[in-house]
The first five atom37 places (N, CA, C, CB, O) and aatype in JSON, in Angstrom:
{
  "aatype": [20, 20, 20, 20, 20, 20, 20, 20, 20, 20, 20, 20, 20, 20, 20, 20, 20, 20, 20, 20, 20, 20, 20, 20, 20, 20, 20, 20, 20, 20, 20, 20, 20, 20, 20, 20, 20, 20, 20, 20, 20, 20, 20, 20, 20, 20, 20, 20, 20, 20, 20, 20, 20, 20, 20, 20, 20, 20, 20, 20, 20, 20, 20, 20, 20, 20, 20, 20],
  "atom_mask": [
    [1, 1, 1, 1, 1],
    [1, 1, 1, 1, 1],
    [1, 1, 1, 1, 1],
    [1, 1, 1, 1, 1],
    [1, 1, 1, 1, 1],
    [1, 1, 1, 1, 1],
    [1, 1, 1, 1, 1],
    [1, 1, 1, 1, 1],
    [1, 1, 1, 1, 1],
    [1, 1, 1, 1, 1],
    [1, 1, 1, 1, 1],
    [1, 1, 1, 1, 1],
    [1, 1, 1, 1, 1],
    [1, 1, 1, 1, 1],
    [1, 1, 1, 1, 1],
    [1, 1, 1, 1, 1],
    [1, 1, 1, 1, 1],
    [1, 1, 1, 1, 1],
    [1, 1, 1, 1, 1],
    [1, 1, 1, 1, 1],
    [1, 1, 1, 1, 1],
    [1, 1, 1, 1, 1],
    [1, 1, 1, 1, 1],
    [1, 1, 1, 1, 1],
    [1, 1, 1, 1, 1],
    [1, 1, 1, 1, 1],
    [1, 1, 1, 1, 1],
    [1, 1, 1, 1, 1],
    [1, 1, 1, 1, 1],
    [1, 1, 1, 1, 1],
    [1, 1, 1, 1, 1],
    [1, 1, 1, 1, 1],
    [1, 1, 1, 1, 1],
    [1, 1, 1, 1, 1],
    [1, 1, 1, 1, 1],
    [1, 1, 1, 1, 1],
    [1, 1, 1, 1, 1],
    [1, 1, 1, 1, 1],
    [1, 1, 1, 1, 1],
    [1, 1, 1, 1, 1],
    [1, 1, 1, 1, 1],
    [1, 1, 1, 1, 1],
    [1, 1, 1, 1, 1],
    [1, 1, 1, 1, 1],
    [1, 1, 1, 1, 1],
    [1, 1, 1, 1, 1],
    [1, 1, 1, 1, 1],
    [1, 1, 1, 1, 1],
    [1, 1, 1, 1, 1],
    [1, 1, 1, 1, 1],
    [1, 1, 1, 1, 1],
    [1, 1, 1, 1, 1],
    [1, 1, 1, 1, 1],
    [1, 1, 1, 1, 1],
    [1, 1, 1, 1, 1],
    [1, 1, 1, 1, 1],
    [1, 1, 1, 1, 1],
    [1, 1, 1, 1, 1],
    [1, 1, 1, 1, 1],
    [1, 1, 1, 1, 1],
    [1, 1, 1, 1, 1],
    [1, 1, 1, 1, 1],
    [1, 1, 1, 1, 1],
    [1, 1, 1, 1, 1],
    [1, 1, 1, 1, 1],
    [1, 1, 1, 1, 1],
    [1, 1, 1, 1, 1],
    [1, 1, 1, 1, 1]
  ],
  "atom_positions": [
    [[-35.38, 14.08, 24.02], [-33.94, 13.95, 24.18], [-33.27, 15.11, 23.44], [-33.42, 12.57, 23.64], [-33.47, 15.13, 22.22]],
    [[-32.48, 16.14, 23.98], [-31.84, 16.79, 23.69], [-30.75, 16.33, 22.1], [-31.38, 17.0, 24.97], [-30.61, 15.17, 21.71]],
    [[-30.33, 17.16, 21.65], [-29.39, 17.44, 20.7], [-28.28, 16.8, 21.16], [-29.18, 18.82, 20.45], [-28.08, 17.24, 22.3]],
    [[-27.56, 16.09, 20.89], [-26.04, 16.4, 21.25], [-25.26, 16.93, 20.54], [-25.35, 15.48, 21.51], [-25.21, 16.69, 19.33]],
    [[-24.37, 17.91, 21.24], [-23.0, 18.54, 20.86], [-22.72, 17.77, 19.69], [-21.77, 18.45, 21.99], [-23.04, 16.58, 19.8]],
    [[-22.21, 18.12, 18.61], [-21.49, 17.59, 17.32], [-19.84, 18.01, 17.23], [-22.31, 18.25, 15.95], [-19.6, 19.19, 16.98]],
    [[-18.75, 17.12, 17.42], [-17.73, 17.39, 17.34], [-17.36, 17.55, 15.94], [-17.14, 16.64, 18.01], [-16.51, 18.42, 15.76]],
    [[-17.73, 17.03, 15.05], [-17.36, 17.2, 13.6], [-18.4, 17.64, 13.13], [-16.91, 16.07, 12.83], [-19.44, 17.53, 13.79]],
    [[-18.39, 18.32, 11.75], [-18.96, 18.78, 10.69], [-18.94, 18.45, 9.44], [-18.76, 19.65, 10.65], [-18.21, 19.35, 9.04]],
    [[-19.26, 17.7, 8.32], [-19.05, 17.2, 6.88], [-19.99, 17.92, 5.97], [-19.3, 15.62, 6.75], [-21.0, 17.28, 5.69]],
    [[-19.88, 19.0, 5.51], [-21.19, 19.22, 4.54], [-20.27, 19.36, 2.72], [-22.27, 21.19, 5.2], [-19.08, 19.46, 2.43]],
    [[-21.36, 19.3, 2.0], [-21.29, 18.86, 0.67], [-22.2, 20.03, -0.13], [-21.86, 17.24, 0.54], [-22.87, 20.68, 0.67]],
    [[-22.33, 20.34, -1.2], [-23.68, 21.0, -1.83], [-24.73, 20.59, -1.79], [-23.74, 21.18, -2.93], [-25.53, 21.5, -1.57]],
    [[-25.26, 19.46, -1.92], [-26.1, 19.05, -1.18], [-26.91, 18.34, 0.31], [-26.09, 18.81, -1.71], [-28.08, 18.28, 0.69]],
    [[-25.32, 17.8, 0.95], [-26.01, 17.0, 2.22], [-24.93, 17.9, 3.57], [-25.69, 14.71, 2.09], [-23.9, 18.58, 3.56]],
    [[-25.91, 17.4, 4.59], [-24.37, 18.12, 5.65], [-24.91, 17.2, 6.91], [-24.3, 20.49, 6.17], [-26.04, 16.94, 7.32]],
    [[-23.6, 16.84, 7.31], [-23.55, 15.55, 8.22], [-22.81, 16.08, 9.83], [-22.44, 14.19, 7.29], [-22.0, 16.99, 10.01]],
    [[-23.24, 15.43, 10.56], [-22.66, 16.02, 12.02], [-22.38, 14.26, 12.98], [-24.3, 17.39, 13.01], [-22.99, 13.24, 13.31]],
    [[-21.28, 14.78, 13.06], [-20.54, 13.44, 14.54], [-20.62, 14.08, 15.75], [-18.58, 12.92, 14.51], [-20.15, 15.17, 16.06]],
    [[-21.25, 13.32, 16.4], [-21.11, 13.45, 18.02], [-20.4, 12.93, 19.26], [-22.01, 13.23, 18.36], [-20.93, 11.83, 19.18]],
    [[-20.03, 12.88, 19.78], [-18.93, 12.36, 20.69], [-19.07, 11.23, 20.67], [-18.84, 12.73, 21.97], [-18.03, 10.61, 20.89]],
    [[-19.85, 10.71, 20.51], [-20.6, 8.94, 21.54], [-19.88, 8.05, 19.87], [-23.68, 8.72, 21.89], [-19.36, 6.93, 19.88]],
    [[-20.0, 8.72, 18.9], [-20.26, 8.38, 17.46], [-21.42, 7.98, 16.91], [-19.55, 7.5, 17.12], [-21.46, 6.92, 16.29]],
    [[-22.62, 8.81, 17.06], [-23.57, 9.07, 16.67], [-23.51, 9.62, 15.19], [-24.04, 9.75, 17.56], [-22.42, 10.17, 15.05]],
    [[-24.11, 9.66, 14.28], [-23.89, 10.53, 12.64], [-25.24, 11.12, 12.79], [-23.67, 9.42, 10.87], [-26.22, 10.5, 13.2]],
    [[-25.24, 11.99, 12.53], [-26.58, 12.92, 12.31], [-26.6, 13.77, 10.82], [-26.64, 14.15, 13.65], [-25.64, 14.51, 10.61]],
    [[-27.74, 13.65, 9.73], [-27.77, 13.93, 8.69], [-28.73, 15.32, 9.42], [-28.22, 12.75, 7.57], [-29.3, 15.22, 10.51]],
    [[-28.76, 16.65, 8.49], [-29.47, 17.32, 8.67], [-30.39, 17.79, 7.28], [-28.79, 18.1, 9.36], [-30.03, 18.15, 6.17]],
    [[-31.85, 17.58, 7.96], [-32.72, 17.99, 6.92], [-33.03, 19.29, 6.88], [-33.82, 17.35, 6.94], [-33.54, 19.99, 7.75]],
    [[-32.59, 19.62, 5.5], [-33.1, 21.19, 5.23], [-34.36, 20.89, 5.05], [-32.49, 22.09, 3.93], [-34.94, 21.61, 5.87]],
    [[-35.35, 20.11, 4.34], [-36.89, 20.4, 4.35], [-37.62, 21.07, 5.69], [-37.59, 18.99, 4.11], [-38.48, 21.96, 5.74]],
    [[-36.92, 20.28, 6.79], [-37.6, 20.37, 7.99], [-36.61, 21.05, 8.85], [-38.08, 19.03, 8.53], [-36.6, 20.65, 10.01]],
    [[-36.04, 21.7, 8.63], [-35.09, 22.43, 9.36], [-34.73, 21.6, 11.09], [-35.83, 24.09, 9.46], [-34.84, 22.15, 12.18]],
    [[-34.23, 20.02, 10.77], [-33.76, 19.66, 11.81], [-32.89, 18.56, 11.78], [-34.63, 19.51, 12.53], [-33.03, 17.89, 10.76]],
    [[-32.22, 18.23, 12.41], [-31.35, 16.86, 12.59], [-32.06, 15.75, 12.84], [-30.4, 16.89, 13.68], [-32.85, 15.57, 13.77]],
    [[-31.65, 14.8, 11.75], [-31.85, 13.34, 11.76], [-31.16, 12.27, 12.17], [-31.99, 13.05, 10.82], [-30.46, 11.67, 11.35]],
    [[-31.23, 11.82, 13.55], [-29.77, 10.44, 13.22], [-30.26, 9.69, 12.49], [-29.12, 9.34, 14.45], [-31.43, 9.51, 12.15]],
    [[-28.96, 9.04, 12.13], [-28.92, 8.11, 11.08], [-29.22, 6.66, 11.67], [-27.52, 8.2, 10.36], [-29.05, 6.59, 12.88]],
    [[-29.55, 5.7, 11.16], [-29.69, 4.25, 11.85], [-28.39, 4.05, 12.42], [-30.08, 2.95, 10.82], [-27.38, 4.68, 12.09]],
    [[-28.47, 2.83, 13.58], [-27.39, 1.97, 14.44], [-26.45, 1.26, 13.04], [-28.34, 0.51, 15.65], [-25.22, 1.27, 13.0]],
    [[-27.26, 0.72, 12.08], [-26.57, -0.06, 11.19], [-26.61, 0.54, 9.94], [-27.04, -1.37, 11.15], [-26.99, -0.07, 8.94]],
    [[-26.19, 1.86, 9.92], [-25.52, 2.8, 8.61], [-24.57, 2.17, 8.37], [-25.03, 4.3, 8.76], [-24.37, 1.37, 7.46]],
    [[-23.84, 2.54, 9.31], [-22.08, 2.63, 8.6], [-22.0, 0.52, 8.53], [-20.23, 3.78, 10.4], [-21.43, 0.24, 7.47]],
    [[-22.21, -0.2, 8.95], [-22.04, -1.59, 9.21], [-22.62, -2.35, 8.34], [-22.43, -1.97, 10.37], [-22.97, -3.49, 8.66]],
    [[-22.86, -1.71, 6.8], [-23.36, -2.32, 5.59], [-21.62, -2.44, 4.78], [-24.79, -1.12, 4.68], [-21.11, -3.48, 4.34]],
    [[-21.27, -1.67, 4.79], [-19.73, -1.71, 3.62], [-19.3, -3.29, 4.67], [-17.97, 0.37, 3.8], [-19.55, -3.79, 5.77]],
    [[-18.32, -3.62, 3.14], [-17.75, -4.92, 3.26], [-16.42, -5.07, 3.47], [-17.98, -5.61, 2.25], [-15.91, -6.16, 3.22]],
    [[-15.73, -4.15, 3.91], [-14.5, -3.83, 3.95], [-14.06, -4.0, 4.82], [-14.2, -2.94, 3.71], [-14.95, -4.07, 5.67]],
    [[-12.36, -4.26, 5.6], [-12.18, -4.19, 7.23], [-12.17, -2.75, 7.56], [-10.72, -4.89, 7.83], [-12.07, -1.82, 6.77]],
    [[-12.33, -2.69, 9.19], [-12.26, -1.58, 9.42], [-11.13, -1.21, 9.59], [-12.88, -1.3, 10.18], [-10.22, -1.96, 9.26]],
    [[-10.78, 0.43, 10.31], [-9.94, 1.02, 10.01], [-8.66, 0.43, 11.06], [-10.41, 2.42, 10.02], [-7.45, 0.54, 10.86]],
    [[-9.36, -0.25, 12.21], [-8.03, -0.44, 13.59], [-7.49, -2.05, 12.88], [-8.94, -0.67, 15.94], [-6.58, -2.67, 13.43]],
    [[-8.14, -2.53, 11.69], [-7.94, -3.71, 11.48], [-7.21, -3.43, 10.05], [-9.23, -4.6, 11.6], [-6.84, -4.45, 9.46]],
    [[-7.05, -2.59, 9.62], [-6.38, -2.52, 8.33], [-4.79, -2.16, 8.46], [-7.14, -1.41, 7.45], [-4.54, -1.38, 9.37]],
    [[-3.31, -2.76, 7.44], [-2.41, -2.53, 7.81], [-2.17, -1.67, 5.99], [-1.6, -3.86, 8.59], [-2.49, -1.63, 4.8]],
    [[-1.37, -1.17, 7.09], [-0.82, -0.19, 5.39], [0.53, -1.27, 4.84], [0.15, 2.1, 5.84], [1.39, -1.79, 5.56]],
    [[0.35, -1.41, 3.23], [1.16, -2.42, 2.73], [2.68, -1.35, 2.49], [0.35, -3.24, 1.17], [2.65, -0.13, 2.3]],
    [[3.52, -1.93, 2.55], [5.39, -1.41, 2.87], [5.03, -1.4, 1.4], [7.11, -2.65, 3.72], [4.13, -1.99, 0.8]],
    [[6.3, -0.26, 0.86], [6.19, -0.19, -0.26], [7.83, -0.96, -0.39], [5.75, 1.36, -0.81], [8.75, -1.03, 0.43]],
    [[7.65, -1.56, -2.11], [8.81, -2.73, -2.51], [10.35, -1.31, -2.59], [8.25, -3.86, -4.72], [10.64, -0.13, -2.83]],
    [[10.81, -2.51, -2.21], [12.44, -1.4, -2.51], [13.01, -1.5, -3.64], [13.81, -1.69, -1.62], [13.66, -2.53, -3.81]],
    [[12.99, -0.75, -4.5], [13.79, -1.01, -5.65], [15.23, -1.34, -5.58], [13.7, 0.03, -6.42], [15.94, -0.98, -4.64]],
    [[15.59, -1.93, -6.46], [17.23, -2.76, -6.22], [17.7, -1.69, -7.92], [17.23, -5.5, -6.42], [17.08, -1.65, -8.98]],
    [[18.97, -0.98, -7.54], [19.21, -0.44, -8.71], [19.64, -1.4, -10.23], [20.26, 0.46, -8.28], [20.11, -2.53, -10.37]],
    [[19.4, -0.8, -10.78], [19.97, -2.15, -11.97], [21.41, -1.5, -12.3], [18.8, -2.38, -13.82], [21.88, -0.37, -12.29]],
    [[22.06, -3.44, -12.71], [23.12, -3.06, -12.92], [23.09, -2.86, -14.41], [24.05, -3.88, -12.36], [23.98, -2.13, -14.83]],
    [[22.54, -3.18, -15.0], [22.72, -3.22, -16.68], [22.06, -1.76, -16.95], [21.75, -4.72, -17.63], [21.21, -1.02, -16.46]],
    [[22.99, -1.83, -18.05], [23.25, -0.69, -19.01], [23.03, -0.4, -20.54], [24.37, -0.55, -18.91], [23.36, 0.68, -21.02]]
  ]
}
């Protein structure tokens, strides 16, 4: 199976990561000079909601004070 195209790029000093259209993650090994995907159930360990399910909280309005 061919490579796929990587629309994104993430690299670090040590690691460098590639997204592919489908949303595939591919880690690349420098030992072996090749791309690794990553498992189906990488990203689906964190405990958090995801991103289409998260709401951004309004920020409070301050009421000026009257005291002096």
């Amino acid at each position: 199976m061919p490579m796929p195209r990587l629309i994104q790029i993430c690299a670090s000093q040590n690691d460098l990561f590639g997204l592919a259209g489908d949303g595939t993650v591919f880690q690349y090994n420098f030992n072996s000079n090749a791309w690794a995907q990553l498992g189906q159930d990488w990203g689906d360990q964190a405990e958090g909601p995801r991103a289409e399910s998260r709401s951004t909280p309004k920020a409070a309005s301050a009421k000026p004070s009257s005291k002096r």
